[in-house]
N, C-alpha and C positions, 0 to 999 in steps of 0.2 A: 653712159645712157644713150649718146647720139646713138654709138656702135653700136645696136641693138634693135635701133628704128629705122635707121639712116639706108639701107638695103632693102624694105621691104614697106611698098607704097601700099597705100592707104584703099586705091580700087581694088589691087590682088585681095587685102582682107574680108574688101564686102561684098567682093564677089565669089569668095571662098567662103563666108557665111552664107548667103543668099544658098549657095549649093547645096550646101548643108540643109539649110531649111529646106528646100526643094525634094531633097534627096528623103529626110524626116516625113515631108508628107507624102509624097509618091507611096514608099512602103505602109505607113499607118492607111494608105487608101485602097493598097491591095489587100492588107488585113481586112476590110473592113465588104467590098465587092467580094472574095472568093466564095462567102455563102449564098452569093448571089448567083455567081454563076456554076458552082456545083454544088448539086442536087447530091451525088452519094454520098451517103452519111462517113461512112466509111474512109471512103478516098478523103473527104475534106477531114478526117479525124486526123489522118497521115499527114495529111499536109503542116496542120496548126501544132505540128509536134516537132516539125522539120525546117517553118517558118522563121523561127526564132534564129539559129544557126542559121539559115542564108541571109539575114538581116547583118549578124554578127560578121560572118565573109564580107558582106555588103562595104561596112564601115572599115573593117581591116584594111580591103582592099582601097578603098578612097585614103587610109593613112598611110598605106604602102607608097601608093603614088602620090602622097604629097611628100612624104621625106624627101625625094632627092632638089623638089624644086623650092622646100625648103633649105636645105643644106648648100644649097646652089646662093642661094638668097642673103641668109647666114647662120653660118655655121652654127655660134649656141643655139639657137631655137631647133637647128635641125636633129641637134645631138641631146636636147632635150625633150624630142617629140620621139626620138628612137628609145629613150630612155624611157615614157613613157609607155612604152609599143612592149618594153621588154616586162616590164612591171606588171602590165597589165596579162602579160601570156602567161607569165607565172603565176599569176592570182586565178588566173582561169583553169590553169592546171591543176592545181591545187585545189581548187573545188570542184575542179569534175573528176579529174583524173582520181579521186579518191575512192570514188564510187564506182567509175567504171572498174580499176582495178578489185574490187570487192566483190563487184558481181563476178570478176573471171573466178575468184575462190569460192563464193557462194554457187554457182553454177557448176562448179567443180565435184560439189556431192554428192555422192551416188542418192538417188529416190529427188532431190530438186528436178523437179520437170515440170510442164506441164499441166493438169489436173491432178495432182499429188496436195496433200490437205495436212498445212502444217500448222505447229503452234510456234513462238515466239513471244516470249514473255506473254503482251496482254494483246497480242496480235494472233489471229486465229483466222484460217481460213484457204479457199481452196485457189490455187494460181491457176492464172485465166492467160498471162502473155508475162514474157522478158522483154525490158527495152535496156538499152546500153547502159542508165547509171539509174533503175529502178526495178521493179517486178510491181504487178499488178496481182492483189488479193482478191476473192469475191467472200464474206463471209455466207453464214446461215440464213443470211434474213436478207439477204440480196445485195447487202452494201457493197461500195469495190473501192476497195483502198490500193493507192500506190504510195509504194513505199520503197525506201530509197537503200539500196544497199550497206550501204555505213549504218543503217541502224541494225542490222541483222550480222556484221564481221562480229568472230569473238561470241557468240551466244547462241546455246544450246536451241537443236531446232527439233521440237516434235513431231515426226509422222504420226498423225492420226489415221491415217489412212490405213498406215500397217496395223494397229490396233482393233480396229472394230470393221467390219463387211460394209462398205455404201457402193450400190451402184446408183449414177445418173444417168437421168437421158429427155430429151426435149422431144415436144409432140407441138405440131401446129395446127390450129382449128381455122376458120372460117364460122364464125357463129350469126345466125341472124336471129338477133334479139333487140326489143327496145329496152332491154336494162343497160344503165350508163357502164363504162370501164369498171367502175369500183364497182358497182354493184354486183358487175358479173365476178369480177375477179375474187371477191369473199366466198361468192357462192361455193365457185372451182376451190379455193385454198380449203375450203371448209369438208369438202366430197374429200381433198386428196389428205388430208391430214388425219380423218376418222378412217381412211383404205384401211383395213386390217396386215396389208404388204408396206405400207408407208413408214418412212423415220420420221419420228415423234420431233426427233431434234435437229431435223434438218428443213428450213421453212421453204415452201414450193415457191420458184418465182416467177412472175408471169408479167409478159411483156405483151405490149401494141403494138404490132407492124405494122395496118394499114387501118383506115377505116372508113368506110361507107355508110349507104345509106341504110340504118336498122343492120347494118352487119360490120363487125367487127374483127380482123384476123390476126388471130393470136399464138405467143411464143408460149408455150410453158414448160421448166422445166422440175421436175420432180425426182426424188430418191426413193429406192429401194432397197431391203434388205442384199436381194441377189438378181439376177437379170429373170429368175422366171415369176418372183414376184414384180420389177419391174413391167414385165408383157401382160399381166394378169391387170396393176393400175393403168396401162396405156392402155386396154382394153375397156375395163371398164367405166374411164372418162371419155373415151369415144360414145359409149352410150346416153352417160351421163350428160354430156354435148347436146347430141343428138336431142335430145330431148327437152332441153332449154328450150 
């Protein structure tokens, strides 16, 4: 037991915890300031995605550089932190690496791309982006599932797409109304679902970009049978706008 203690003093330990905790809140602080200091939605979506992973390097890298001055200190602690260090890459491979490997065969199908509108069991709906060990769905009624490639290896994937005619497409307004979000927003779903060019089974969805004073600036996107019934509803909600 001496053999074990007898090598490695008591400050190195609490000054090797202290780091630790140091190092723990430093990252949980830049988690927490990055929405402070950026504003695009966007860039900060990238970043809270890529976070996590430099966190992960973060810690790696502080185990890397203690192995040797544990090893140095003594030997079994060093060869059981390396032991550790090996146990843990494999567990990480193994659950990531699963998925990433799946999306390269999922990704691999001819018609997966893009806006391309598949089924999967009780999973339904149109891909909006690929990330490395997921894909991102939006269904009919605007929900967005991400979803991880291991549940989609091995199982039958529907193009609906190839099946039935949708096209989409997005129109942005500027509306100045004193009706709230929701109110306007029923109005519009209500004009584009009775369009006589509109899919009945496809629900229009409509987003807030910015908002003012009595004006509102909105995303909407809606389906059509074909692109010149498409121009015919983008036409005709331009009036229907207008006139709000």
């Amino acid at each position: 037991m001496k053999y074990l203690t007898n090598d490695i003093s008591a400050y190195s330990v609490i000054g090797f915890i202290i780091l630790v905790i140091l190092l723990a809140v430093l990252l949980n602080a830049i988690r927490r300031v990055m929405p402070l200091l950026i504003k695009r939605k966007s860039l900060l979506s990238n970043i809270r995605r890529r976070i996590s992973l430099f966190e992960l390097l973060i810690w790696f890298g502080l185990t890397l550089w203690t192995i040797p001055i544990l090893l140095s200190a003594n030997t079994i602690y060093g060869i059981l932190l390396i032991l550790m260090v090996i146990i843990t890459l494999v567990l990480v491979s193994w659950y990531a690496g699963r998925d990433i490997i799946s999306g390269f065969v999922i990704r691999s199908n001819i018609g997966v791309k893009v806006g391309a509108h598949i089924k999967v069991d009780e999973l339904e709906g149109e891909i909006l982006s690929f990330y490395p060990r997921n894909l991102k769905l939006q269904d009919d009624h605007g929900i967005k599932i991400v979803v991880p490639y291991l549940t989609l290896i091995g199982k039958p994937i529907i193009f609906n797409s190839l099946n039935k005619t949708r096209v989409s497409g997005h129109q942005q307004f500027a509306v100045n109304t004193k009706l709230t979000f929701e109110e306007l927003s029923e109005k519009i779903k209500f004009f584009i679902m009775t369009h006589p060019k509109a899919l009945i089974n496809v629900y229009p969805i409509i987003s807030i970009l910015s908002k003012g004073n009595d004006e509102l600036e909105l995303d909407i996107k809606m389906s059509a049978q074909d692109d010149k019934g498409l121009l015919e509803m983008e036409f005709d909600l331009k009036k229907f706008v207008e006139n709000l």
